[in-house]
N, C-alpha and C positions, 0 to 999 in steps of 0.2 A: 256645423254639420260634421260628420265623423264618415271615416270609414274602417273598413276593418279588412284582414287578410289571415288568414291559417298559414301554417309553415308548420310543417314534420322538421323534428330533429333526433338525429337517431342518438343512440348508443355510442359516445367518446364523442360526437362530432360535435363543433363549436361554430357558431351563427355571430356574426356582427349587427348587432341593430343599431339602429334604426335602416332598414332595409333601403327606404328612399330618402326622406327632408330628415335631416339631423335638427333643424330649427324647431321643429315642430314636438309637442306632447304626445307621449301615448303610451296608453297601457294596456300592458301584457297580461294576459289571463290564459296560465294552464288550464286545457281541457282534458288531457291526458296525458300520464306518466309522471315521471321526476328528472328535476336538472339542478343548474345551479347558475343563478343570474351576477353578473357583476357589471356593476356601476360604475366607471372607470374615477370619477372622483372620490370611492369610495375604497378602504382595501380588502373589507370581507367580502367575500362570497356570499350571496344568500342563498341557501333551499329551496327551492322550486315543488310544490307537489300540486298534485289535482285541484282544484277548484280556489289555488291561489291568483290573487290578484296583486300587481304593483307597477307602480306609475313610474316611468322613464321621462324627465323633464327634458324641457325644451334646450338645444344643445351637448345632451348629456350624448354619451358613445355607451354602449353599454356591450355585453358578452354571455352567449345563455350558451350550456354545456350541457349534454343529455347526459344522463345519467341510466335513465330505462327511455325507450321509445316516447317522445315529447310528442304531442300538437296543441298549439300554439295557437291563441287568438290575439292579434295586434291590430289593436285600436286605433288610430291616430287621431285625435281630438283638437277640434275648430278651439 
């Protein structure tokens, strides 16, 4: 079973995910705007724009940066 949550991120501002269970999987699906996702074990930044999707593994810490006005669809998957 899954669940899911929205989150707005505006303009410069920067969100920690996984909001709740760091153990657990889940993916992120921009609904609107652009940001920029980082993967803590990873060191680029990635682009964020509309109708992208990408998976946050289980354990990972991750960091999403607005760029234009974000909202955020966060998955978290059984």
């Amino acid at each position: 079973m899954s669940t899911s949550q929205q989150l707005r991120v505006w303009p410069g501002e920067r969100l920690l995910l996984p909001i709740e269970n760091a153990a657990a999987r889940y993916l992120l699906r921009c609904v609107q705007g652009e940001g920029y996702l980082r993967i803590m074990s990873c060191a680029q930044r990635q682009a964020i724009v509309r109708g992208d999707e990408r998976l946050i593994a289980g354990g990972e810490i991750a960091t999403l940066t607005g760029k234009k006005a974000m909202l955020i669809e966060l998955k978290k998957l059984s």
